[in-house]
LORO-225368 format. One record per residue (C-alpha): residue in three letters; chain; x, y, z. Coordinates in steps of 0.001 Angstrom, whole numbers, padded with zeros to 6 digits. Each point is the difference from the previous one (the first is absolute). Example, Ala and Ser with C-alpha at 12.3 -4.5 7.8 and 13.67 -1.06 7.14 Angstrom:
 type mol      c1      c2      c3
  ALA   A  012300 -004500  007800
  SER   A  001370  003440 -000660
//
This chain:
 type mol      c1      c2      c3
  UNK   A  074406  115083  179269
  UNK   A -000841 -003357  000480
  UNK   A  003047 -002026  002185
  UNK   A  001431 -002862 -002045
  UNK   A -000240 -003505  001298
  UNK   A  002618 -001883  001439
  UNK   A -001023 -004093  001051
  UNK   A  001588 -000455  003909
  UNK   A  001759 -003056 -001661
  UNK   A  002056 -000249  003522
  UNK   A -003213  000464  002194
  UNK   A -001002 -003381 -001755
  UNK   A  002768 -001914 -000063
  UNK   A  000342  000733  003871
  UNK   A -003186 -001286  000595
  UNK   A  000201 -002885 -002624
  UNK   A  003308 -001256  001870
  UNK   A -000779  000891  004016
  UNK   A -003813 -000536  000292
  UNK   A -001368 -001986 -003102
  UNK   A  002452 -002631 -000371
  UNK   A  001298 -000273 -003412
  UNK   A  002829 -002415  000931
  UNK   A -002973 -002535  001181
  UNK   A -002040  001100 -003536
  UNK   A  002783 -000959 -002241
  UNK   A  000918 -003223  002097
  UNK   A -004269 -000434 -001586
  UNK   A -000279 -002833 -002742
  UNK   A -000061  002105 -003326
  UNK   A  001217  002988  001673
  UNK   A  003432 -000844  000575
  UNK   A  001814  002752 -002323
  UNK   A -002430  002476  001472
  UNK   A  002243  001073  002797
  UNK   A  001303  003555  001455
  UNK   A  002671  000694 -003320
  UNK   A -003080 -000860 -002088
  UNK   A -002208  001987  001684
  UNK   A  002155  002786  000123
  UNK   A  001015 -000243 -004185
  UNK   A -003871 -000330 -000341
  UNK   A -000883  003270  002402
  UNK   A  003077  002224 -001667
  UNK   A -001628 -000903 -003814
  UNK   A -003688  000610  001328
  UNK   A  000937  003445  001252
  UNK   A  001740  001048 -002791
  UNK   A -002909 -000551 -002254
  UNK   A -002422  001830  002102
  UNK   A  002025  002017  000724
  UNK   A  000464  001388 -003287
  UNK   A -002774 -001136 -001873
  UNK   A -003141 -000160  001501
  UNK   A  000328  002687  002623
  UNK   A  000164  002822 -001814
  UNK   A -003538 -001185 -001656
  UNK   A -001089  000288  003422
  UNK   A -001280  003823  000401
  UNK   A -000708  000002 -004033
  UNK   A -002455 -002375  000386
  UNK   A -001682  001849  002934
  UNK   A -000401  003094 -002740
  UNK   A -001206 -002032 -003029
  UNK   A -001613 -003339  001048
  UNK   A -001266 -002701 -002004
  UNK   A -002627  000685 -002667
  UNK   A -003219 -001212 -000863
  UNK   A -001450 -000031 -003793
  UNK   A -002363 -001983 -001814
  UNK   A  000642 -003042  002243
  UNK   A  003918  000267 -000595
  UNK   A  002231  000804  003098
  UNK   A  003091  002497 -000997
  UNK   A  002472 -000530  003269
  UNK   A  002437  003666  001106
  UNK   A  002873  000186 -002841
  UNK   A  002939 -001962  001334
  UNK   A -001956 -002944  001367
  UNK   A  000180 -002112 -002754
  UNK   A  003321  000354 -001037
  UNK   A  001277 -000489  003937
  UNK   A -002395 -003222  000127
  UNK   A  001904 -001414 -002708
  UNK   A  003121  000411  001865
  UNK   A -001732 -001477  002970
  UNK   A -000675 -003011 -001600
  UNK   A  003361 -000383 -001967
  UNK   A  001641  000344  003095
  UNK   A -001509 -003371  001633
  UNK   A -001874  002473  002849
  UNK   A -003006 -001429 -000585
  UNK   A  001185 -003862  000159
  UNK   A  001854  000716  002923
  UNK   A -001793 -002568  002816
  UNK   A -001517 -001887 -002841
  UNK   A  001186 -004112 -001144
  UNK   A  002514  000051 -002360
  UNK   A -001834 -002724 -001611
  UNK   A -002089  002852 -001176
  UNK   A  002372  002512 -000549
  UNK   A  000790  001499  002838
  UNK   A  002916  000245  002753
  UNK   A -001977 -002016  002884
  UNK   A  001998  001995  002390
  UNK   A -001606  000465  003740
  UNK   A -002759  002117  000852
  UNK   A  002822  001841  002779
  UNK   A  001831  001301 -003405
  UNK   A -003154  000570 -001778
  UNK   A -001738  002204  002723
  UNK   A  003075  002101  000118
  UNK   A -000134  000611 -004131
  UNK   A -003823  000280  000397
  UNK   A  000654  002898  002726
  UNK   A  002251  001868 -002639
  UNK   A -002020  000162 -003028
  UNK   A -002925  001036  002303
  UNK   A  001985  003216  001289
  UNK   A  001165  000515 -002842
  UNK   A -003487  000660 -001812
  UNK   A -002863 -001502  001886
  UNK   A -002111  000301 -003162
  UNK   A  002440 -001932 -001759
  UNK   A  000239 -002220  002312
  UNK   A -003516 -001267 -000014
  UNK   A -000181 -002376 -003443
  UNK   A  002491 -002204  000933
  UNK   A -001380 -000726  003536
  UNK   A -002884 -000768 -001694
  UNK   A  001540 -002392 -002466
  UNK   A  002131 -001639  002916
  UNK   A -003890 -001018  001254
  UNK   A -001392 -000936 -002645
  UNK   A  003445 -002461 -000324
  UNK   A -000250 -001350  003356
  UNK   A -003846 -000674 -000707
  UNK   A  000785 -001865 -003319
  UNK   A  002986 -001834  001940
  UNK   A -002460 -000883  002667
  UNK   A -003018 -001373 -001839
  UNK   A  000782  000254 -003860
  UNK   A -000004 -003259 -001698
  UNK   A  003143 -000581 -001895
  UNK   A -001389  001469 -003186
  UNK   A -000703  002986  001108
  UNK   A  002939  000324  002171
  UNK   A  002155 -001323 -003224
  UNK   A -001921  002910 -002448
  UNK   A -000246  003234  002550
  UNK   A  002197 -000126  003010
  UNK   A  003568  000346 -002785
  UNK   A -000995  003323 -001855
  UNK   A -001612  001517  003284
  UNK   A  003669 -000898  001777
  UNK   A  001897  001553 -003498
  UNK   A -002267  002754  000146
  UNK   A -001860 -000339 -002862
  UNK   A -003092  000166  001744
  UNK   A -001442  001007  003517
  UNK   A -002535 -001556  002027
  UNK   A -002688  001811  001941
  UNK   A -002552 -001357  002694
  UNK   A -003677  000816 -000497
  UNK   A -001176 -000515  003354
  UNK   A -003338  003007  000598
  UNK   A -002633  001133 -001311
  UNK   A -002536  002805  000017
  UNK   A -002039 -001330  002701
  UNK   A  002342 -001952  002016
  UNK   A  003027  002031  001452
  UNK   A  001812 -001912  001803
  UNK   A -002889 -002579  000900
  UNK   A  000919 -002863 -002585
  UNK   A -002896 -002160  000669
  UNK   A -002146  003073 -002302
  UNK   A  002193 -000624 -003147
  UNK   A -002583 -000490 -002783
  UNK   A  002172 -000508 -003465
  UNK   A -001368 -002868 -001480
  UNK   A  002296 -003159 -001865
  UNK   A -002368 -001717 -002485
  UNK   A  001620 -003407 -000659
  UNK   A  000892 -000844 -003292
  UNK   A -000247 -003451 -002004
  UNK   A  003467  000117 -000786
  UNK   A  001170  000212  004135
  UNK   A  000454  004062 -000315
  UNK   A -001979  002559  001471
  UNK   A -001841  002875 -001598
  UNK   A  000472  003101  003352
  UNK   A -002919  002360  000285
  UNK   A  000676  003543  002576
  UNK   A  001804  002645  000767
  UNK   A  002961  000240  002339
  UNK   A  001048  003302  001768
  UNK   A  002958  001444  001591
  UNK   A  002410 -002430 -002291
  UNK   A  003911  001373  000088
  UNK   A  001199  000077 -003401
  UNK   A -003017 -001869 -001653
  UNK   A  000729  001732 -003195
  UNK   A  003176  001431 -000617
  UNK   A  002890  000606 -003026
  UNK   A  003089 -001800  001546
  UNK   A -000700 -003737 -000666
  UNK   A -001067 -002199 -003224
  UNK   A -002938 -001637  002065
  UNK   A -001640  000503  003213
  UNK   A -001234 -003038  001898
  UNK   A -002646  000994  002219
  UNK   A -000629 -002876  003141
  UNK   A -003867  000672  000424
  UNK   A -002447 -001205  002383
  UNK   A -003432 -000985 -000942
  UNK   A -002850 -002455  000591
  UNK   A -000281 -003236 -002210
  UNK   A -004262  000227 -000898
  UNK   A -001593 -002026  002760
  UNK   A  003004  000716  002268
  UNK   A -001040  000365  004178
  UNK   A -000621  003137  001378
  UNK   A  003073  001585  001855
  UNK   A  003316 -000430 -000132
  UNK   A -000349 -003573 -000279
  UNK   A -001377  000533 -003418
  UNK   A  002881  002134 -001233
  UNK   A  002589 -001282 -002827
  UNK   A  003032  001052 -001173
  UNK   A  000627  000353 -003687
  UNK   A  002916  001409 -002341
  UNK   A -001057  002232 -002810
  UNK   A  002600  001763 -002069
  UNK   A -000414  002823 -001985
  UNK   A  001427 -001553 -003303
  UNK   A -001169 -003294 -001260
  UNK   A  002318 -002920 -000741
  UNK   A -000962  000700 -003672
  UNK   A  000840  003527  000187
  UNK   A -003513  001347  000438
  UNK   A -001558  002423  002468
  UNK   A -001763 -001350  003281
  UNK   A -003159  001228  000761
  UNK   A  001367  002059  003229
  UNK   A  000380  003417 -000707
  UNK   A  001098  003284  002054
  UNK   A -002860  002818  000430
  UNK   A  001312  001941  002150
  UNK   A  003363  001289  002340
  UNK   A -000538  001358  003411
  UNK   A  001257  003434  000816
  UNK   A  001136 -000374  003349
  UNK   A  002011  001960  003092
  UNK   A  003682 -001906 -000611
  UNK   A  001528 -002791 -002299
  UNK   A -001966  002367 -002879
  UNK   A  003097 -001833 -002414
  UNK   A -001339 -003445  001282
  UNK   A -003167 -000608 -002699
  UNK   A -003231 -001425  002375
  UNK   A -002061 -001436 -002348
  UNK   A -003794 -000658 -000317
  UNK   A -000057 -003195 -001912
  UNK   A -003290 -001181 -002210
  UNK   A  000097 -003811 -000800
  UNK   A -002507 -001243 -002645
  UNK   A -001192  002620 -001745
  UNK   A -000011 -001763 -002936
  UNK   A -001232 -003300  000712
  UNK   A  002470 -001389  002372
  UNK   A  003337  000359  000849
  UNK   A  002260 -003444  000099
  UNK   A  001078 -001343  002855
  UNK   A  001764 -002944  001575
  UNK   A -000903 -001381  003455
  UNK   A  003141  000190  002241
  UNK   A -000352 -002952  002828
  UNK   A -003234 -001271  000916
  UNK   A -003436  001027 -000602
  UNK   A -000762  002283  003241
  UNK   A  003002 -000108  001600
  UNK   A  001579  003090 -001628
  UNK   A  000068  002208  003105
  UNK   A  002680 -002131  001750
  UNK   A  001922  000129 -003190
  UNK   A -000322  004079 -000115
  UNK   A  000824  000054  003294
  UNK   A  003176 -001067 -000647
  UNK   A  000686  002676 -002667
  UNK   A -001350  002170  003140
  UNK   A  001943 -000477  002437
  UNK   A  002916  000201 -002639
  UNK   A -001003  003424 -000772
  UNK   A -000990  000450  003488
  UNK   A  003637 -000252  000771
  UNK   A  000962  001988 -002406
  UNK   A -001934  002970  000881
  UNK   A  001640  000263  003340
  UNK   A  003199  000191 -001686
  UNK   A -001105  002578 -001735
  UNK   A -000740  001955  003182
  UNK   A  003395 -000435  000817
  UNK   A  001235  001287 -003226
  UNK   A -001828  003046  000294
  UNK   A  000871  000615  003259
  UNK   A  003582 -000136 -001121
  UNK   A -000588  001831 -003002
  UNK   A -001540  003244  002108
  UNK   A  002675 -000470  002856
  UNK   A  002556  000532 -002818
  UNK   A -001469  003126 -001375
  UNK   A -000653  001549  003537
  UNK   A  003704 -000659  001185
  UNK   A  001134  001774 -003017
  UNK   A -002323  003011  000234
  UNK   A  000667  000072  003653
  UNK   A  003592  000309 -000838
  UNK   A -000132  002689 -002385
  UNK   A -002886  002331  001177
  UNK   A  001527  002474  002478
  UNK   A -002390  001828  002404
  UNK   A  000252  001154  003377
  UNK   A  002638 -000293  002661
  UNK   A  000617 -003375  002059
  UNK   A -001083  000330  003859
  UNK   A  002704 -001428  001172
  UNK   A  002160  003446 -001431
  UNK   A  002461 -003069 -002216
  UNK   A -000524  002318 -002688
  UNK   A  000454  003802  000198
  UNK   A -002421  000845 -003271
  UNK   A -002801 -001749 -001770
  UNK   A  000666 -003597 -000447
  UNK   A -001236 -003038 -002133
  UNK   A -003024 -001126  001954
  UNK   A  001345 -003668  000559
  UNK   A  001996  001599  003060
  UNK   A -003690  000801  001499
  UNK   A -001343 -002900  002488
  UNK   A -003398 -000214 -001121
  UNK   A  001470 -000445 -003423
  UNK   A  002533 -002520  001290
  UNK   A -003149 -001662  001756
  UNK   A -001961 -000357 -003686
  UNK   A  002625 -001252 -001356
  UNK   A  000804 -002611  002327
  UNK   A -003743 -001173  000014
  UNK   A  000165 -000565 -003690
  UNK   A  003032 -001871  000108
  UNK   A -000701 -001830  002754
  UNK   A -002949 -001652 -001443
  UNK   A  001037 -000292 -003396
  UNK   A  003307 -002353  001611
  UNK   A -002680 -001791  002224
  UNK   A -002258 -001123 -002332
  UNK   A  002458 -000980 -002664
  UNK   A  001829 -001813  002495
  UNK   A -003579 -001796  000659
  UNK   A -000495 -000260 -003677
  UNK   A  002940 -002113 -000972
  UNK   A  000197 -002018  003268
  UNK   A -003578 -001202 -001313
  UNK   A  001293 -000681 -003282
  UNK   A  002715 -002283  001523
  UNK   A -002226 -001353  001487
  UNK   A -002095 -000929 -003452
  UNK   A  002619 -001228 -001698
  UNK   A  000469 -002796  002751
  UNK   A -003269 -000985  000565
  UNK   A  000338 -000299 -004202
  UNK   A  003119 -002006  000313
  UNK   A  001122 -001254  002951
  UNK   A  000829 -004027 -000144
  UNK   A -002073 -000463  003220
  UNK   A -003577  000087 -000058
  UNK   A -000265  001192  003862
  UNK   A  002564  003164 -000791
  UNK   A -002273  000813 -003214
  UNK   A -003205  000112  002230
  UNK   A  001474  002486  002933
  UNK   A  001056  002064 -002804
  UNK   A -002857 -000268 -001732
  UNK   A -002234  000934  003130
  UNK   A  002413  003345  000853
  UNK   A  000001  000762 -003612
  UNK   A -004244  000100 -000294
  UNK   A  000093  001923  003482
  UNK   A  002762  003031 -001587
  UNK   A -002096  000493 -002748
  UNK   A -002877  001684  001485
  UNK   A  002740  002300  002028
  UNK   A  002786  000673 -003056
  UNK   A -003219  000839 -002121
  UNK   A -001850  002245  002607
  UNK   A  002523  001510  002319
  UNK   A  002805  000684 -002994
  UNK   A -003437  001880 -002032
  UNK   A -001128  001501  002930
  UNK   A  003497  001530  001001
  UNK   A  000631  000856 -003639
  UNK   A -002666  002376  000296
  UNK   A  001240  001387  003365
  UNK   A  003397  000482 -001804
  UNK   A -001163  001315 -003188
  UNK   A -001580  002416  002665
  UNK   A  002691  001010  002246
  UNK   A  001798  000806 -003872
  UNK   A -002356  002613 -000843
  UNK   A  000311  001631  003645
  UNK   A  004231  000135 -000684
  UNK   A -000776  001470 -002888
  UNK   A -002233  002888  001655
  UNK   A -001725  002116 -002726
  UNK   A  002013 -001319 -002917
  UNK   A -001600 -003574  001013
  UNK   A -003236  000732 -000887
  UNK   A  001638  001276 -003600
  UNK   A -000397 -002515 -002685
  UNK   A  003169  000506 -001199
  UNK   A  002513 -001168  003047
  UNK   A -001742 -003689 -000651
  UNK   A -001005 -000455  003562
  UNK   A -003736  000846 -000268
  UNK   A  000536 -003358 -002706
  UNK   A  001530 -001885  002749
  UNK   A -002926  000899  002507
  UNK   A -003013 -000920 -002872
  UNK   A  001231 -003493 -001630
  UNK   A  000496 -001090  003699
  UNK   A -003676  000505  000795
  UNK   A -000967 -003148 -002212
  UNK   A  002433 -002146  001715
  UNK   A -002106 -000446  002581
  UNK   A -003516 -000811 -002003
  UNK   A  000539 -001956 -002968
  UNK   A  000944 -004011  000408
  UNK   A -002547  000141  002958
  UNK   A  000298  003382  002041
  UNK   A  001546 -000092  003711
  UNK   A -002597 -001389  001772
  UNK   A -000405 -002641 -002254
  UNK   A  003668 -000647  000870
  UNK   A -001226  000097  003441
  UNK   A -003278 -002287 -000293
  UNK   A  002787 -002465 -001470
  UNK   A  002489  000048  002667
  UNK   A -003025 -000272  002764
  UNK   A -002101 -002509 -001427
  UNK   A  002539 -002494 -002325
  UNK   A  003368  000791  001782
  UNK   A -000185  000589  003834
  UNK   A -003986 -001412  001266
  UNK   A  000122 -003322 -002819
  UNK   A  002949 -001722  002229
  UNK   A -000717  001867  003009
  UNK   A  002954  002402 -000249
  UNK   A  002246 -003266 -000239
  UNK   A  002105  002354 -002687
  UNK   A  000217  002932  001818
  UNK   A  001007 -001254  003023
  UNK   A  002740 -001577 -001778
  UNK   A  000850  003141 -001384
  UNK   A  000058  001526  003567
  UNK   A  002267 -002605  001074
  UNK   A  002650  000731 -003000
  UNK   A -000604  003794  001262
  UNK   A  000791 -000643  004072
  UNK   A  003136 -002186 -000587
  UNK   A  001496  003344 -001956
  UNK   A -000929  001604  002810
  UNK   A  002498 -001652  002303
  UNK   A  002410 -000073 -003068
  UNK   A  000092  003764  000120
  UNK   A -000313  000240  004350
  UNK   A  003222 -002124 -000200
  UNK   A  001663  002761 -001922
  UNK   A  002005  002517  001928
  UNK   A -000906  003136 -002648
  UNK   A -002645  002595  001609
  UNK   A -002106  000054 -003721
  UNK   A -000489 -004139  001095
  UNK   A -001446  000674  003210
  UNK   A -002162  002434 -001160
  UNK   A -001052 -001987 -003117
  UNK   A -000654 -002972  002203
  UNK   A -002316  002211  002213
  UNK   A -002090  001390 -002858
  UNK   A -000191 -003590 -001449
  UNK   A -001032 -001867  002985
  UNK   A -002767  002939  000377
  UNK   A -000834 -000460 -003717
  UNK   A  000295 -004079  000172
  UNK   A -002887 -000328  003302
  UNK   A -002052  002322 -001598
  UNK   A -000156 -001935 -003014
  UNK   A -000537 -003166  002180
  UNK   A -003215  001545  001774
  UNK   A -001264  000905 -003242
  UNK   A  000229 -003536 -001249
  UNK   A -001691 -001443  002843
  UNK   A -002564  002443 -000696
  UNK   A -000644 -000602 -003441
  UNK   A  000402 -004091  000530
  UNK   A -001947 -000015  002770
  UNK   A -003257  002419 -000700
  UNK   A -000267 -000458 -003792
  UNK   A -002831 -002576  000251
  UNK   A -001804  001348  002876
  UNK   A  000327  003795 -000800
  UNK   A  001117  000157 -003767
  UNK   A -000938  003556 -000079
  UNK   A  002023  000955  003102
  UNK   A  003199 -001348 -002021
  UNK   A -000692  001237 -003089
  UNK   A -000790  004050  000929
  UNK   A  004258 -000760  000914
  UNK   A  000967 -001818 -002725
  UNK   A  002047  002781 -001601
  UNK   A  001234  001036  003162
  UNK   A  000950 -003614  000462
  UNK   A  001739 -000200 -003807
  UNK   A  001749  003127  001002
  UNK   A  000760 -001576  003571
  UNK   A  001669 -003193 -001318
  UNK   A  001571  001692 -002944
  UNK   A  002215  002734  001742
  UNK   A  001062 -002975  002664
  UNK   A  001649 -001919 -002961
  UNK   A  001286  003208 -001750
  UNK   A  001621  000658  003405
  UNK   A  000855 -003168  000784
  UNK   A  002058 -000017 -003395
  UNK   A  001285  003307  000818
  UNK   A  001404 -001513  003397
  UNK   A  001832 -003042 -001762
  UNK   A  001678  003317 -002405
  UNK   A  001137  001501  002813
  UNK   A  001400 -002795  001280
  UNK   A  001829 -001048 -003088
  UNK   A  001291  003008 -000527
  UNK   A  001712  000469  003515
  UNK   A  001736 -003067 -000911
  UNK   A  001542  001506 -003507
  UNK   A  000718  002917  001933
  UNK   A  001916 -001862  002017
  UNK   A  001813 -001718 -002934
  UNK   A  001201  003619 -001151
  UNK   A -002686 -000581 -003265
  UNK   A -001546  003158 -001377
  UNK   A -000092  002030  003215
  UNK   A -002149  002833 -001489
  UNK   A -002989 -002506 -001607
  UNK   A -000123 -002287  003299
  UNK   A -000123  003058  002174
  UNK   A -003428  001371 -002164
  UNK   A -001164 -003622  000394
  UNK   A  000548  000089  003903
  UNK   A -001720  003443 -000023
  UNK   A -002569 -000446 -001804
  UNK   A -001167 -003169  001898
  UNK   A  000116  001909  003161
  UNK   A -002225  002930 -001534
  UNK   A -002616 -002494 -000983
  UNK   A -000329 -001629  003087
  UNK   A -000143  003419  001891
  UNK   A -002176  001772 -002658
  UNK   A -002279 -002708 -001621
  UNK   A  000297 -003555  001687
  UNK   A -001018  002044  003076
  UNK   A -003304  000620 -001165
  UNK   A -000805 -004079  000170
  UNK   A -001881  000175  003671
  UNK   A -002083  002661 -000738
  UNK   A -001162 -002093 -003507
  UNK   A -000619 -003020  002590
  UNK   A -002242  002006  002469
  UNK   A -002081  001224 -003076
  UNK   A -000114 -003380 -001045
  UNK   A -000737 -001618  003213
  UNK   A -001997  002534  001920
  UNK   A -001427  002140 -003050
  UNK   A -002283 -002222 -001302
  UNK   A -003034  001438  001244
  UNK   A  000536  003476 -000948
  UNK   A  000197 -001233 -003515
  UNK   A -003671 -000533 -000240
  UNK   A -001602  001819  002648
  UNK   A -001314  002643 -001842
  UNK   A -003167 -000931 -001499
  UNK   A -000322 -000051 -003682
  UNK   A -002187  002446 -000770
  UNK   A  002230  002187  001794
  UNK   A  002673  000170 -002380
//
């Protein structure tokens, strides 16, 4: 019963053209056949594929997941074979250098394909986001032989990558890691540990696995300053088997396709490494494969948000019960004529537009703080860029789960039945918002490094973008502009008093600004949604205007008003619980709890 997927191809070239810029990415050096015709050949080929090959794995994958057996990983029939196509269709080289084998086009395209294959079969999805960080890591700090010998067959497809980040003890505290690199006389590394929660650390799709691990050279400082980053594949050079074997798959709520692997390194006397970058500096280099995947994950909100919204509109179209209020329909009628119905449905697509719209304006932003010819553009862009991660990966993983949600509730009964899909929906979400640092890690991040480091220099500029759209949409004479405007400007100052909160009482009061940290992330996050939301609205008045796809710019225009009535309205009430809550956060003594 499960509704097949269909990629909103026109949702993102609308947004690629009127809010992320593509004219001003393909005017990029190196990006300069990467405009809207490409984009669109790109998106139509993408969506076909998914389409038609690895979304109907989706729900099979739910039923029989990947398989654990005497160390060997068995992934859901299907996988393999659709991998393969994956790969031979250049999907995984997509935004990687052509001097490696790739396409090199923009992150803007990329994010859109990356958003596809993620709806399609989130699962799926998940080894070749990890092999995209595990590129950008070797791209990053790999020396040119080990760039030269791994980044080409992990671009082809050959192999995957994976990122071996925790361990047993450490969760997400980094500075506990405790795998041990014993150096070698030859310049390699002998790895010593065991790594948990590792996404397709052992698997049947790929020739060779290469795992990016971190571990402590012998002698190495305490903490994260003692932490280095090595690369360890599975096969040898010679052919041989490592000394990193799987001993176990999780069994988990969602993403059951998606093998989690527990991975044992040196059983059997060591298993060879080489040192990627300096000698205990390999968190900076991870974190670059983190926020890559960080990214990522957000997107994948967004695809499953899109991915339930489509299966609820369809349901909600084709289950009939009870007659409309309004007496438009005599008998029993499919429940999308009911308001509360109407009002689901609305919320989900609402915030699935809102935070792709944030999602690829970021990724615009990427690519020119990547390649922009002057240095001052590349640093503005850089700046917004680090600021939208924090929000595309926690508000788009947050509102997936909202969405997935709201998809059960259309559904009614049959929702919580396995077999409509949207009970899958509602469980893969869930990890969205834990794994590649949960949401108020997210949150730590965007108080601590993005808004309190230059005193909310960023934001603020942010704000500023944000107000002069304001009187962009007060000088229109449409009623959804005004009322848009008013919602913003609400949204805008209460996003202002936040940051002078969190700027201005971090030091003194950390505590105070940290009990509203997710608040905040949630705060800034549905002010830039909105804000992008605003710009659609006002660029698709002006197609309207032109006579261009009446019926599409008229569900843009709406849909922009609902979220600014239904969701960006909520934005005061996050800054008084940021700014005045504080205290209620820890009032109640400890032992209380």
């Amino acid at each position: 019963m499960s509704t097949p997927y269909r990629a909103p191809v026109k949702d993102m070239l609308f947004v690629m053209e009127a809010l992320a810029g593509i004219d001003r990415v393909a005017a990029l050096p190196g990006h300069e056949d990467a405009g809207l015709d490409t984009a669109a050949a790109v998106l139509e080929e993408c969506a076909k594929f998914n389409e038609g090959v690895v979304a109907p794995l989706n729900a099979d994958g739910d039923r029989n997941p990947s398989s654990w057996h005497d160390g060997e990983v068995r992934t859901t029939p299907g996988f393999a074979q659709a991998f393969r196509q994956f790969a031979e269709g250049g999907w995984q080289g997509l935004q990687h250098p052509p001097e490696f084998g790739g396409q090199g086009l923009p992150k803007l395209i990329g994010a859109a394909c990356i958003e596809m294959v993620n709806s399609a079969n989130l699962s799926f999805a998940l080894c070749p986001l990890l092999t995209d960080g595990a590129i950008e890591a070797l791209l990053t700090a790999g020396s040119p032989e080990q760039q030269a010998m791994y980044i080409p067959p992990m671009v082809d497809g050959r192999w995957t990558g994976t990122m071996n980040l925790t361990e047993p003890q450490a969760g997400s505290d980094l500075s506990l890691v405790r795998t041990r690199a014993e150096p070698q006389p030859d310049g390699s590394y002998r790895l010593f540990g065991t790594k948990i929660f590792i996404t397709y650390g052992e698997h049947d799709m790929a020739d060779n696995i290469v795992h990016l691990v971190l571990a402590r050279v012998t002698g190495a400082p305490e903490g994260v300053k003692g932490i280095s980053l090595f690369l360890c594949p599975k096969v040898l050079p010679d052919g041989t088997r490592n000394d990193v074997h799987c001993v176990s798959i999780e069994h988990k709520l969602g993403i059951k396709a998606s093998p989690t692997a527990v991975l044992q390194y040196g059983d059997r006397g060591g298993a060879m490494a080489h040192l990627v970058g300096q000698e205990n500096r390999g968190l900076e280099t991870m974190f670059i494969m983190m926020n890559a995947a960080r990214f990522a994950v957000g997107v994948q909100g967004i695809a499953l948000a899109e991915r339930a919204y489509q299966a609820a509109v369809q349901y909600a179209r084709d289950r009939v019960q009870s007659r409309p209020v309004d007496g438009s329909v005599s008998a029993a009628a499919p429940i999308i004529h009911h308001p509360d119905v109407r009002r689901m449905l609305m919320t989900m697509r609402a915030h699935t537009e809102a935070c792709r719209a944030m999602a690829l304006v970021a990724a615009a932003a990427y690519d020119a703080a990547h390649a922009h010819p002057d240095a001052a553009v590349r640093a503005e862009n850089q700046s917004f860029y680090e600021f939208m991660v924090p929000l595309v990966k926690g508000l788009s993983t947050e509102m997936s789960l909202e969405v997935a949600s709201l998809g059960v509730q259309v559904h009614g009964g049959m929702g919580f039945i396995e077999e409509t899909g949207a009970a899958q929906f509602l469980r893969d979400a869930k990890i969205l918002t834990i794994y590649e640092g949960t949401t108020a890690i997210q949150a730590n991040d965007l108080v601590g490094r993005k808004t309190a480091r230059d005193g909310g220099a960023t934001a603020r500029a942010i704000a500023a973008q944000v107000e002069a759209t304001e009187a962009a949409l007060n000088a229109r004479a449409s009623a959804a502009a005004r009322a848009v405007a008013q919602r913003l400007t609400a949204g805008r100052r209460a996003f202002q008093d936040a940051v002078d909160f969190v700027a201005g009482r971090g030091k003194a009061d950390p505590n105070a600004v940290y009990a509203g940290s997710v608040p905040y992330l949630m705060l800034a996050g549905t002010v830039v949604a909105g804000w992008q939301m605003a710009r659609a609205l006002m660029a698709a008045e002006d197609q309207l205007a032109l006579g261009v796809d009446a019926e599409f710019m008229q569900a843009k225009i709406a849909t922009a008003r609902f979220y600014a009535d239904h969701i960006l309205v909520k934005a005061p009430s996050l800054r008084d619980a940021i700014v005045d809550g504080a205290e209620a956060v820890t009032a109640l003594a400890l032992e209380s709890f």
